[in-house]
C-alpha positions in Angstrom: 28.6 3.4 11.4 24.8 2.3 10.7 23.5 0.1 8.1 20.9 1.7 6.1 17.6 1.4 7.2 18.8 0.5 10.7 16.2 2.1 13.0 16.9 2.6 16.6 15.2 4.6 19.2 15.6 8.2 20.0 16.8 8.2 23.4 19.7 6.1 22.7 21.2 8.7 20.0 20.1 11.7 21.8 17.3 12.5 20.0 13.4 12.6 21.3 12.7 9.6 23.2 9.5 8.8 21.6 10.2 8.6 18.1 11.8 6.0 16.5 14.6 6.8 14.2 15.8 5.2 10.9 19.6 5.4 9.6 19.2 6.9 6.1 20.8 8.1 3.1 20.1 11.6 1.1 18.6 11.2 -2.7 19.5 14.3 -3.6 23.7 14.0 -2.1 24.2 11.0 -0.4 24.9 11.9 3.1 24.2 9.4 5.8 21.9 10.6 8.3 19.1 9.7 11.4 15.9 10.8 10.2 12.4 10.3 11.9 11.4 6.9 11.1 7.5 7.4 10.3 8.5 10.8 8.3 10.6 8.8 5.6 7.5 6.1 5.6 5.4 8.9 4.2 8.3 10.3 2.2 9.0 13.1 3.9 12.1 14.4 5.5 14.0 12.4 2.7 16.7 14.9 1.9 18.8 16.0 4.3 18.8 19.7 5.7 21.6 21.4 3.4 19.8 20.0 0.3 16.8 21.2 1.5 18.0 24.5 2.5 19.6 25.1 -1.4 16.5 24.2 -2.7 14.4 26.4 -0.6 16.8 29.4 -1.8 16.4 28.3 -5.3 12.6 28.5 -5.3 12.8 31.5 -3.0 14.2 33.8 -5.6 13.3 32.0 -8.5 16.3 31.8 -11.4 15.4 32.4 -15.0 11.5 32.1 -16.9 9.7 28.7 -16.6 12.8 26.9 -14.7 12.4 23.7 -13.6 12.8 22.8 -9.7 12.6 19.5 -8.4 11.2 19.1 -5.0 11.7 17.3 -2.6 8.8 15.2 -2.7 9.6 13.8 -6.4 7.5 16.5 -7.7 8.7 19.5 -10.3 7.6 22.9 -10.5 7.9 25.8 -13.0 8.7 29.1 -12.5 5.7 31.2 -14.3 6.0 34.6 -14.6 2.6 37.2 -14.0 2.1 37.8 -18.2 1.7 34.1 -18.5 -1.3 33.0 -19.1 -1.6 30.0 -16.5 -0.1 32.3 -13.9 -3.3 32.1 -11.9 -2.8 28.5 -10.8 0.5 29.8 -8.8 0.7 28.2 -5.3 0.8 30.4 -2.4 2.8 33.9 -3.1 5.5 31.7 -5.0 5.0 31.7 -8.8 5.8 28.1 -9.3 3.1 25.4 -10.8 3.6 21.6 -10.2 4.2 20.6 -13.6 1.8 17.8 -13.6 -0.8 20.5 -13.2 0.1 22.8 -16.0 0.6 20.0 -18.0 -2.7 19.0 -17.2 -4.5 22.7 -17.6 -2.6 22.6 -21.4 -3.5 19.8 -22.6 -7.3 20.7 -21.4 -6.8 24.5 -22.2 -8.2 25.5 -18.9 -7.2 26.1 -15.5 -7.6 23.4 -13.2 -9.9 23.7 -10.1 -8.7 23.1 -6.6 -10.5 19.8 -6.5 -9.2 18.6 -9.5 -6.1 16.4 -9.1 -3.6 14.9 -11.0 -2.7 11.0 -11.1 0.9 9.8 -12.5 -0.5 6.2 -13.7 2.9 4.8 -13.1 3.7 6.0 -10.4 6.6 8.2 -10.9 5.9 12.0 -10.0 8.7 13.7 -12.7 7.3 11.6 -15.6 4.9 14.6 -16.9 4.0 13.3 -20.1 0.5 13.4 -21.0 0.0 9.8 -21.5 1.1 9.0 -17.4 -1.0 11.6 -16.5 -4.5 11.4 -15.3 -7.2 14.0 -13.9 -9.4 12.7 -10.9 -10.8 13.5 -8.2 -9.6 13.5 -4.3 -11.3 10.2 -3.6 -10.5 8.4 -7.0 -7.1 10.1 -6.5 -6.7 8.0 -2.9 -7.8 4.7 -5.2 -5.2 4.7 -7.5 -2.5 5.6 -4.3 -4.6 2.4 -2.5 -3.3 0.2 -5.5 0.2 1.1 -4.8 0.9 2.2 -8.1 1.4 -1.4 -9.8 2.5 -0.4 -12.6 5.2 2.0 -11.3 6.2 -0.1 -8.5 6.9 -3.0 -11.3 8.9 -0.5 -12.8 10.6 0.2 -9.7 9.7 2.8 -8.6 7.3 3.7 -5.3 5.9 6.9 -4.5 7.4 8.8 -7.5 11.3 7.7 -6.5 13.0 5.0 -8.0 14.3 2.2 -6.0 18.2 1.3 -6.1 18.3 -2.0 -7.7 18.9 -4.7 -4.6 15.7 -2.5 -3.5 13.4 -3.5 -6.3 13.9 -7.2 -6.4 
């Protein structure tokens, strides 16, 4: 069996033959898995199908009133329902919120604007308090990502997940 993070080439485990594959573990339940190499770079395709699949359902038909749901991406949503007051800053036909956001739009007691975004200052994408939280724009938004979130990386944590310990060394 792989190490992980031993990448390999497509081809030679029957995958495409132009992407390069890296041997990695599930956050979410631990299976072992190949997964796109560049895609888990950019955090994506970091939990395995079957998680991914359960949580799908779960935001699908949406459980009880303001549930929490943790994404995939590190990120939380709540489940609004249509007499809430925030309701309008839904995404898409789901009514959930990224947390952050409503947070954000409390704290402000306003809806936040499409262009508006949010900033964790350290880094870690569930840690919703108002302190962490920042509002910016798009291109002051790409800034603080730039600096590699130093203050949650010392932490460790990158890109919202924390790192195992022989990781953060």
């Amino acid at each position: 069996m792989p190490a992980i993070g031993e990448t390999i080439m497509g081809q030679l485990i029957g995958h495409g033959k132009n992407h390069k594959y890296i041997w990695h573990k599930c956050p979410s339940c631990g299976k072992e898995r190949w997964a796109i190499y560049t895609a888990v770079q950019r955090n994506q395709n970091l939990i395995c199908g079957q998680c991914n699949s359960r949580l799908s359902s779960k935001i699908a038909i949406g459980i009880t009133r303001k549930q929490k749901c943790n994404l995939t991406d590190g990120y939380i949503a709540i489940r609004l329902e249509p007499d809430d007051s925030y309701y309008p800053m839904v995404f898409n036909c789901k009514p959930y919120v990224l947390e952050h956001r409503l947070v954000m739009a409390k704290y402000l007691g306003r809806y936040l604007t499409p262009t508006e975004q949010v900033h964790h200052k350290n880094g870690n994408r569930s840690d919703n308090r108002i302190e962490n939280l920042e509002l910016t724009t798009a291109s002051g938004h790409h800034k603080d990502h730039c600096k590699g979130y130093e203050d949650g990386f010392k932490k460790g944590y990158i890109n919202g997940l924390k790192l195992a310990m022989s990781e953060a060394k």
